[in-house]
C-alpha positions as a Python dict, from the first residue, in 0.01 Angstrom:
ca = {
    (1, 'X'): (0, 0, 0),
    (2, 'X'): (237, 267, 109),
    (3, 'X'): (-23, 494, 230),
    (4, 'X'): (-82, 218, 534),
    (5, 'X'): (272, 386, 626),
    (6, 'X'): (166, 722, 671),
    (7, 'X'): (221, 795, 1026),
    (8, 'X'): (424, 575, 1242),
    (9, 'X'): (579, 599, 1643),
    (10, 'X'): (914, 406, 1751),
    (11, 'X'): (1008, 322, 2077),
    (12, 'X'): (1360, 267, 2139),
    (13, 'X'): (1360, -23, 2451),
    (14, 'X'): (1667, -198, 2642),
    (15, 'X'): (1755, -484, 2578),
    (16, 'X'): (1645, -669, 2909),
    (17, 'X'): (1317, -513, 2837),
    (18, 'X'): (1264, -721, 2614),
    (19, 'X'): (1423, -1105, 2671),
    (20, 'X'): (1203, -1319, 2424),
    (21, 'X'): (1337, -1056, 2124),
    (22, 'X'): (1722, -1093, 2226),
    (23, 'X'): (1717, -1447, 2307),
    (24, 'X'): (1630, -1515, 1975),
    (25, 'X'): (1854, -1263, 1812),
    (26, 'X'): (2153, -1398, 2022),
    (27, 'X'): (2044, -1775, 1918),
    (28, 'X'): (2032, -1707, 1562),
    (29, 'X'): (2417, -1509, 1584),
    (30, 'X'): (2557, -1819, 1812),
    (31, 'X'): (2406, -2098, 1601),
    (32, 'X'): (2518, -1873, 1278),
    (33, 'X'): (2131, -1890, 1139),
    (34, 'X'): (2096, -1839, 801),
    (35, 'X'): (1759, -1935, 649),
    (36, 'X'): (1584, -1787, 362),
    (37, 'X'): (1319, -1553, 390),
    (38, 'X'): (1198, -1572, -10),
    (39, 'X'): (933, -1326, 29),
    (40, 'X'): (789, -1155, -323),
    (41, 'X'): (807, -778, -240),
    (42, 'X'): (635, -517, -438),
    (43, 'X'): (883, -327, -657),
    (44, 'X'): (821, -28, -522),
    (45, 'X'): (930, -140, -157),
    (46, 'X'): (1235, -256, -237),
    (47, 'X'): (1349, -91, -578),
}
């Protein structure tokens, strides 16, 4: 699985570039979200 990871590009955007993204960071911090994400990773993601 972790050769699908071989080559990757990031692009670092502003925030107003991108409104859906921080309008649903900023409603998660003012409504303190804090559901579970129970996802089984593979060990050798996370270990």
């Amino acid at each position: 699985m972790i050769e699908l990871f071989a080559e990757t590009n990031v692009k670092w955007i502003g925030r107003n570039r991108n409104k859906v993204a921080d309008n649903l960071c900023n409603h998660a911090l003012n409504n303190q979200c804090n559901l579970p994400f129970s996802t089984e990773y593979p060990s050798d993601i996370h270990n």
